[in-house]
C-alpha positions as CSV (number, residue, x, y, z in Angstrom):
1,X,142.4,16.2,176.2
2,X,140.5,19.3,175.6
3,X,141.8,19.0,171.7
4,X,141.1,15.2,171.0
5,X,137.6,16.5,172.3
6,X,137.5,19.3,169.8
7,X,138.6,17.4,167.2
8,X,136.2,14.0,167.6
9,X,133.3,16.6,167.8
10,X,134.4,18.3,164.2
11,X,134.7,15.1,162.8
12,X,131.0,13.8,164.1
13,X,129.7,17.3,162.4
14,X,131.4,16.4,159.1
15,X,130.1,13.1,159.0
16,X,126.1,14.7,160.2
17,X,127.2,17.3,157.2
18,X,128.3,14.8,154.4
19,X,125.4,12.1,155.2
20,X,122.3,14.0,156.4
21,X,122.8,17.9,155.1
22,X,124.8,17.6,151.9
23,X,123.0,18.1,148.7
24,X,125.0,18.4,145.5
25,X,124.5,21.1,143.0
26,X,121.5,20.6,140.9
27,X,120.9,22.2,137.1
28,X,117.3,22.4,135.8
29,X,117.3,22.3,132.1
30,X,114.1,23.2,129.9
31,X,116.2,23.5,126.7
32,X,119.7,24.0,125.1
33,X,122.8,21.4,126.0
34,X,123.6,20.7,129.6
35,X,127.1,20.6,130.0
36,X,129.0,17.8,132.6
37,X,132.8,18.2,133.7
38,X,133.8,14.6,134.5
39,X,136.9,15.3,137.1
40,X,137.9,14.5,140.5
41,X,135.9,11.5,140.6
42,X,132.7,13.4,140.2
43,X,130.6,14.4,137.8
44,X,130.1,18.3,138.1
45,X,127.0,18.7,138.4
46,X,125.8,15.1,139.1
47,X,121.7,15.9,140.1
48,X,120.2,16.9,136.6
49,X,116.2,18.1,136.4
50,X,114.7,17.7,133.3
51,X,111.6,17.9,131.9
52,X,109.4,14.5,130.5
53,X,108.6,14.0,127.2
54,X,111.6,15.9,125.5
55,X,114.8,14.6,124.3
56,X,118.0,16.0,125.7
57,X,121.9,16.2,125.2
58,X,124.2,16.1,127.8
59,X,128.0,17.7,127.0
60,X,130.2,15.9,129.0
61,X,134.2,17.1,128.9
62,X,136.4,14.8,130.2
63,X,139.1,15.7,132.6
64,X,140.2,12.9,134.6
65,X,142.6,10.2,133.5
66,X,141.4,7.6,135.1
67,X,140.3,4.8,133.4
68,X,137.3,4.8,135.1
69,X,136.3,8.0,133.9
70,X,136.7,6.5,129.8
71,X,133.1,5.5,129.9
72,X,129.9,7.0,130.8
73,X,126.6,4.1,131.5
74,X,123.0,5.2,131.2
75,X,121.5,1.8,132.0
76,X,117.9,2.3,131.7
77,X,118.1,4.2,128.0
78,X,121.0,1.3,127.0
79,X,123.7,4.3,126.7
80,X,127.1,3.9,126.9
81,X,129.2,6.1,125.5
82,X,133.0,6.6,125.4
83,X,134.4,10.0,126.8
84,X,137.7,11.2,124.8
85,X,140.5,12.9,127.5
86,X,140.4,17.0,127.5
87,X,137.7,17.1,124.5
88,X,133.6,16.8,125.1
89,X,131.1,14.2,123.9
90,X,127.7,14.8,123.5
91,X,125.2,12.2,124.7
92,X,121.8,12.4,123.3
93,X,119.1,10.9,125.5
94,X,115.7,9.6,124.3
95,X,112.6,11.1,125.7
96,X,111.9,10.1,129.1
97,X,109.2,9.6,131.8
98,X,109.2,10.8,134.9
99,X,110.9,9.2,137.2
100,X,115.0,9.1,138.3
101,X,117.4,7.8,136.5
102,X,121.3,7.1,137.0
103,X,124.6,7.4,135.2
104,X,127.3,6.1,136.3
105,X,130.8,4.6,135.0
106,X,131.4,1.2,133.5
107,X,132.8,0.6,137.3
108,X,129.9,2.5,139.4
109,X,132.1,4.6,141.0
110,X,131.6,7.9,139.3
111,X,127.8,8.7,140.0
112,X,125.3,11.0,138.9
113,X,121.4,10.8,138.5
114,X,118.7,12.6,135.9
115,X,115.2,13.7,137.6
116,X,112.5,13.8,135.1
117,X,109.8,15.9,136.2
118,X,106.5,17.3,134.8
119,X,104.3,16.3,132.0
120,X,105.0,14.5,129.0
């Protein structure tokens, strides 16, 4: 009893941890090329800062076969860009305004998100 006990209250704290105290790794990038490991089901990292005003490219090396992971959507610049298995793509986006932004695959299941910050 004393284990089914133990083991309910681990799971309740990994739920608290995964839905409330979680945050995924974030890069800040001022300049340069930001790069993206697409594996796993994840983007690595997935919470990118950016500054407004200022074009920037994304490096993203994919690692995972899944078909899912083929394509990389940036909806609101009207980006979509193949991503070749084991070899990296570079995605150039526009200048942007502040604001967050998401990227996903062509099925939404691999998610990441761009946070534009600052002055134009």
């Amino acid at each position: 009893m004393i284990i089914i006990n133990l083991l309910g209250l681990s799971l309740i704290g990994l739920i608290v941890w995964w839905f409330w105290l979680y945050k995924p790794k974030e890069v800040t990038a001022n300049e340069g090329v930001i790069m993206i490991t697409v594996e796993n089901g994840t983007y690595e990292p997935s919470r990118i800062r950016l500054p407004a005003g200022k074009p920037a490219t994304l490096r993203f090396v994919r690692k995972d076969a899944s078909p899912c992971a083929a394509t990389v959507v940036f909806a609101d610049f009207d980006i979509s860009e193949e991503l070749p298995l084991d070899k990296s793509k570079d995605v150039i986006l526009p200048a942007k305004e502040p604001g967050e932004y998401s990227f996903t695959c062509q099925m939404q299941m691999y998610r990441g998100k761009l946070i534009v910050t600052g002055e134009k």
